[in-house]
VEXDREN-2710 file (C-alpha; in Angstrom, 1 decimal):
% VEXDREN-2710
k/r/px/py/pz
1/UNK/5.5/-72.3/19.9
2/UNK/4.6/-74.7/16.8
3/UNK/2.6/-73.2/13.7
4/UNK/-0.6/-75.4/14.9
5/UNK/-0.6/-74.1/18.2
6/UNK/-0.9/-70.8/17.2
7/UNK/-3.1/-71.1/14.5
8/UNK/-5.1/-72.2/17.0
9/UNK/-5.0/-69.3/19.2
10/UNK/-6.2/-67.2/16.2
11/UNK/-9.6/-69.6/15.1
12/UNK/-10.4/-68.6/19.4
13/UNK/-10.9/-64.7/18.0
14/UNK/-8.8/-61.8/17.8
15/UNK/-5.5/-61.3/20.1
16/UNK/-4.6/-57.6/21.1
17/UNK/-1.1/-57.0/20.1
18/UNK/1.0/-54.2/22.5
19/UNK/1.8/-50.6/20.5
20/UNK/4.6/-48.7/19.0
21/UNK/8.0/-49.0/20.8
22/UNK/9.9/-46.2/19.6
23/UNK/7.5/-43.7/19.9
24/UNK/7.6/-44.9/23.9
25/UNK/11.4/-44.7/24.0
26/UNK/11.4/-41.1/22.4
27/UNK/8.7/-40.2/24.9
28/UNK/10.4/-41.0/27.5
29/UNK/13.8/-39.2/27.0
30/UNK/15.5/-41.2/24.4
31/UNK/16.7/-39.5/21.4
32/UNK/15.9/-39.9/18.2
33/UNK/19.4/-40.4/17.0
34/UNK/20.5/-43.0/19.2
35/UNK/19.8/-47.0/18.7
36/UNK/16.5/-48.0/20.1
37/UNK/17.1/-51.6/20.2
38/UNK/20.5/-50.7/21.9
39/UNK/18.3/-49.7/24.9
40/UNK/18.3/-53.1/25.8
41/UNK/21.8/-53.2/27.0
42/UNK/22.3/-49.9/28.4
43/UNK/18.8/-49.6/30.2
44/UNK/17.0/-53.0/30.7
45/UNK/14.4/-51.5/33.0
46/UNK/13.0/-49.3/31.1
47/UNK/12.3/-51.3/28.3
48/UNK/10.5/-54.0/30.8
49/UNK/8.5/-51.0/32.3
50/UNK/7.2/-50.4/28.8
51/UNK/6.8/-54.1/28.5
52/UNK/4.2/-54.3/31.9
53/UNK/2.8/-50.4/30.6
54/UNK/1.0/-52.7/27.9
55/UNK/0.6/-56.0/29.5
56/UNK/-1.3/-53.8/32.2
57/UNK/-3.3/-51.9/29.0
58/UNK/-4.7/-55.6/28.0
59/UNK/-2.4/-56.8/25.1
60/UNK/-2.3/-60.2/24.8
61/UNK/1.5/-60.0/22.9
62/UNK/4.0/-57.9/22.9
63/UNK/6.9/-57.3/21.1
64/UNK/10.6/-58.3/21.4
65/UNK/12.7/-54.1/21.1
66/UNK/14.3/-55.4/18.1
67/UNK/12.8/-53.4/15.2
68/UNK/16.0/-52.2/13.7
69/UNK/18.4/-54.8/15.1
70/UNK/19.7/-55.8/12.2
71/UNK/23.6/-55.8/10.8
72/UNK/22.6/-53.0/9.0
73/UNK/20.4/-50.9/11.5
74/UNK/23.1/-51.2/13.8
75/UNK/25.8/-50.4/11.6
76/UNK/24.9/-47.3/12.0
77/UNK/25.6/-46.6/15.4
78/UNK/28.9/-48.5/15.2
79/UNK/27.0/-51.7/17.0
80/UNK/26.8/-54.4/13.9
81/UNK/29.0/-56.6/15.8
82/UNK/26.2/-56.5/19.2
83/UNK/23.2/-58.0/16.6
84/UNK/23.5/-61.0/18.8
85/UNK/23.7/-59.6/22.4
86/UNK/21.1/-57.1/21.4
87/UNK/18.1/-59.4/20.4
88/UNK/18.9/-62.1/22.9
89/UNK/18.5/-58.9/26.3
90/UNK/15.6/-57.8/24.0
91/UNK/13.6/-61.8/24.5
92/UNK/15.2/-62.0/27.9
93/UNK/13.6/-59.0/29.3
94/UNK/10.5/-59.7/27.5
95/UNK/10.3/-63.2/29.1
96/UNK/11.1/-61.6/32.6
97/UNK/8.3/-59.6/32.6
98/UNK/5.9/-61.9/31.2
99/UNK/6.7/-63.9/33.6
100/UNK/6.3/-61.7/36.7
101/UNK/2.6/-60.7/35.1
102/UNK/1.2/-64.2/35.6
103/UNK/-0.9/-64.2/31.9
104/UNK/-0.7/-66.1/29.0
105/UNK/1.1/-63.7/26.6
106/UNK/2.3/-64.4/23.3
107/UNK/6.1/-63.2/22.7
108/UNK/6.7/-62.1/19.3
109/UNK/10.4/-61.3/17.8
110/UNK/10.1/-57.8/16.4
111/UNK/11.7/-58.3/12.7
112/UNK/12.0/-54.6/10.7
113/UNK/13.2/-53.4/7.4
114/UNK/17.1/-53.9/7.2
115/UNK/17.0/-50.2/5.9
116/UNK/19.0/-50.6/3.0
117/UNK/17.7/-50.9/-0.9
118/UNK/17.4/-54.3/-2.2
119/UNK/18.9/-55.4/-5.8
120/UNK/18.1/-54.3/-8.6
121/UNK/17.1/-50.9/-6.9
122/UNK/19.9/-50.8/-4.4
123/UNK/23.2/-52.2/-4.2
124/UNK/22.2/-55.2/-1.2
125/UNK/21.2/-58.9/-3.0
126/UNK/18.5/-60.9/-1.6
127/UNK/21.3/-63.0/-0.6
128/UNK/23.0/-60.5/1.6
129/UNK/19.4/-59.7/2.9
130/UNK/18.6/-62.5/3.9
131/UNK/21.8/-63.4/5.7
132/UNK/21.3/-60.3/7.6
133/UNK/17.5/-61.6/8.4
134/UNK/19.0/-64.9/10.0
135/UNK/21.4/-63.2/11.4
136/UNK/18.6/-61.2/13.8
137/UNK/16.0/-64.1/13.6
138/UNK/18.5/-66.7/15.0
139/UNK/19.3/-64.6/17.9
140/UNK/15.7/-64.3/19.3
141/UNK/14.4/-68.0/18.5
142/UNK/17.5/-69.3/20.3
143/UNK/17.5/-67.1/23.3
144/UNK/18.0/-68.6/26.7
145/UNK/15.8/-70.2/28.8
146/UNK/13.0/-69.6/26.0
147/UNK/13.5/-67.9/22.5
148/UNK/10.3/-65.9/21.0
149/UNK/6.8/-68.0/20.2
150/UNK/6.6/-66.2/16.7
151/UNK/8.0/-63.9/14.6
152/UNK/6.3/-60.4/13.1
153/UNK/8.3/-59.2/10.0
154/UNK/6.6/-55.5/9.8
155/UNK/7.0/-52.4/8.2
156/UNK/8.2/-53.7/4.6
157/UNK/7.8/-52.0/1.2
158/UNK/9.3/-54.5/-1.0
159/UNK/8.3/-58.2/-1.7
160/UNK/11.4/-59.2/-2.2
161/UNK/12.7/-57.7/1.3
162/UNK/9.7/-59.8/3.0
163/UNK/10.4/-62.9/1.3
164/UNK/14.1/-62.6/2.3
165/UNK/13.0/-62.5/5.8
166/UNK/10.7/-65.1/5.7
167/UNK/12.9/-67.4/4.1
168/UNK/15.7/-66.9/7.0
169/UNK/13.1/-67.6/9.3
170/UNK/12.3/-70.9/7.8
171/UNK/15.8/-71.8/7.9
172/UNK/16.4/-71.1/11.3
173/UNK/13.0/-73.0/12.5
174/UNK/10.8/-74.3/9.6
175/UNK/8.0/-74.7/12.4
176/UNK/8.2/-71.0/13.3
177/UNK/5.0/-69.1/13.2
178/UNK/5.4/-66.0/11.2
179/UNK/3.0/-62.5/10.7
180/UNK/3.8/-60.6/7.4
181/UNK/3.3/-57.0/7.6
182/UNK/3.7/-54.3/4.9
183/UNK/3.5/-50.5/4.8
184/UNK/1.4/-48.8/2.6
185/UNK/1.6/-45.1/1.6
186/UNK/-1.6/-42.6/1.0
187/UNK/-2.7/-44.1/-2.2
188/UNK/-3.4/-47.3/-0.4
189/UNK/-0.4/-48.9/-2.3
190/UNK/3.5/-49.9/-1.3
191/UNK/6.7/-47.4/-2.1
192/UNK/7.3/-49.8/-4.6
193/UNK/3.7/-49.5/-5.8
194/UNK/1.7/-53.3/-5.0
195/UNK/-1.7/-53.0/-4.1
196/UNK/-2.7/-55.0/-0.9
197/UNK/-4.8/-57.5/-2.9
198/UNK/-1.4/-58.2/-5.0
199/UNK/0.6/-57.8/-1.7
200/UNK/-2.2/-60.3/0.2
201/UNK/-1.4/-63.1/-3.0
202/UNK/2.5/-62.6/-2.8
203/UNK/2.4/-63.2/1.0
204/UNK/0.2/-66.0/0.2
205/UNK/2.6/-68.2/-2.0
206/UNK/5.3/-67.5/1.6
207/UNK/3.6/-69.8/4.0
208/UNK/3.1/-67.7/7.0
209/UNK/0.1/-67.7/9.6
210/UNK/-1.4/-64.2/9.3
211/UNK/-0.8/-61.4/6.7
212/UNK/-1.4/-57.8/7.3
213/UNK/-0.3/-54.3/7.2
214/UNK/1.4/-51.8/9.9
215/UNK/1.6/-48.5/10.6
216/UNK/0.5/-46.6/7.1
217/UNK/-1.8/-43.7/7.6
218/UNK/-3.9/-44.7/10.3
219/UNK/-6.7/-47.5/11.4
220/UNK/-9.2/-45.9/8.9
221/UNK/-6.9/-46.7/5.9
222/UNK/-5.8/-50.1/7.3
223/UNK/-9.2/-51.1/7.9
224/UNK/-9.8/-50.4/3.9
225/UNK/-6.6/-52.1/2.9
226/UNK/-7.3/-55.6/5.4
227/UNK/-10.5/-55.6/4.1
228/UNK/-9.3/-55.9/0.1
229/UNK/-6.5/-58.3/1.8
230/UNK/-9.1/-60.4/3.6
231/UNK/-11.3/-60.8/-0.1
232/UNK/-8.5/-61.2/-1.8
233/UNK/-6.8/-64.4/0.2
234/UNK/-10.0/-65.4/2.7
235/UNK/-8.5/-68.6/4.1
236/UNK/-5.5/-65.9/5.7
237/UNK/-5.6/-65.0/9.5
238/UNK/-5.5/-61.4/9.3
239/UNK/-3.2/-58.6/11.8
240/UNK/-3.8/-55.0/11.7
241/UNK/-1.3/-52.5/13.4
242/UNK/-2.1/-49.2/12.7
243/UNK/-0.1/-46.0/13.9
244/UNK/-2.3/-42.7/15.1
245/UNK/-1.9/-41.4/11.7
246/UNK/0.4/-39.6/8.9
247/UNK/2.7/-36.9/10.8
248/UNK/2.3/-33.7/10.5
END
């Protein structure tokens, strides 16, 4: 899917994206220590079932299981050598079960944190970052018969992490549509400290199509934080995705 096309899905009114991924995994008998996006090799079905579980519940996208699918991520579980094989099942099951539920819906490439500390407060450079970014990114726009119609980076803390990812997606396809997410903590402000008018400006200067915030503490705080993103950067398409709340 092109930029304009999109863009022009969101001047229509609001889309209703689908919900948390690994939260439906652990629910249904996956362990916390094991690779969610691996799930996607090992049992296909059950990822499409939670695929139709929120096409069924109205969303109008859903995500590609491919939040942590990253060299990194997956280094972890011994599988940085399946970041290829595990984003393209991820779009092809997706695509499966869109197409079996006979709706127009939107399917976006799931694009997380890599999980590793960026230069100069880690040891990864931007560089290496975004390697890793079009390492994922490439995988799920090229998929066979159809990559994903646009990308949501989510769940960032760092600016310099979210410009990494935004610049491998460029390179891959510079007519990509991309959503920018970041996380915010309890005092309505970034690990790294930003507030969301300052995060809502950085994203700005990235040229994506809609700017938001994820998870965090919950819709009331996200509704607070959208609205200080939506003064500060008005002309910006706006996404919202919050969690149930801080754990307890």
């Amino acid at each position: 899917m092109k930029r304009a096309e999109f863009r022009e899905i969101l001047e229509r009114g609001p889309s209703l994206l689908d919900g948390a991924f690994g939260t439906m995994l652990h629910g249904k008998g996956i362990s916390i220590d094991q690779a969610f996006d691996a799930v996607n090799l090992t049992d296909p079905e059950l990822i499409g079932g939670i695929h139709r579980d929120y096409i069924d519940a109205g969303a109008d996208v859903i995500e590609t299981n491919t939040f942590g699918a990253n060299r990194f991520k997956l280094a972890e579980h011994n599988r940085a050598h399946q970041v290829e094989e595990i984003n393209q099942a991820a779009v092809a099951i997706a695509r499966r079960v869109i197409a079996g539920s006979f709706r127009k819906i939107l399917l976006a490439g799931s694009v997380g944190p890599l999980g590793v500390s960026l230069a100069p407060l880690g040891r990864v450079s931007a560089k290496e970052a975004q390697d890793a970014f079009h390492e994922q990114i490439s995988a799920m726009v090229t998929a066979e018969p159809a990559g994903v119609d646009v990308l949501i980076i989510e769940t960032i803390s760092d600016i310099t992490e979210i410009s990494a990812a935004v610049k491998a997606a460029r390179s891959v396809d510079p007519d990509i549509a991309i959503i920018a997410q970041m996380t915010f903590t309890r005092d309505d402000r970034t690990l790294l400290g930003n507030t969301p008018d300052e995060v809502a400006t950085q994203l700005a200067k990235l040229d994506v199509d809609a700017v938001g915030v994820n998870c965090s503490s919950g819709p009331a705080q996200i509704l607070r934080l959208i609205t200080i993103m939506h003064q500060a950067q008005p002309e910006l398409s706006i996404s919202a995705v919050p969690n149930a709340g801080w754990p307890d």
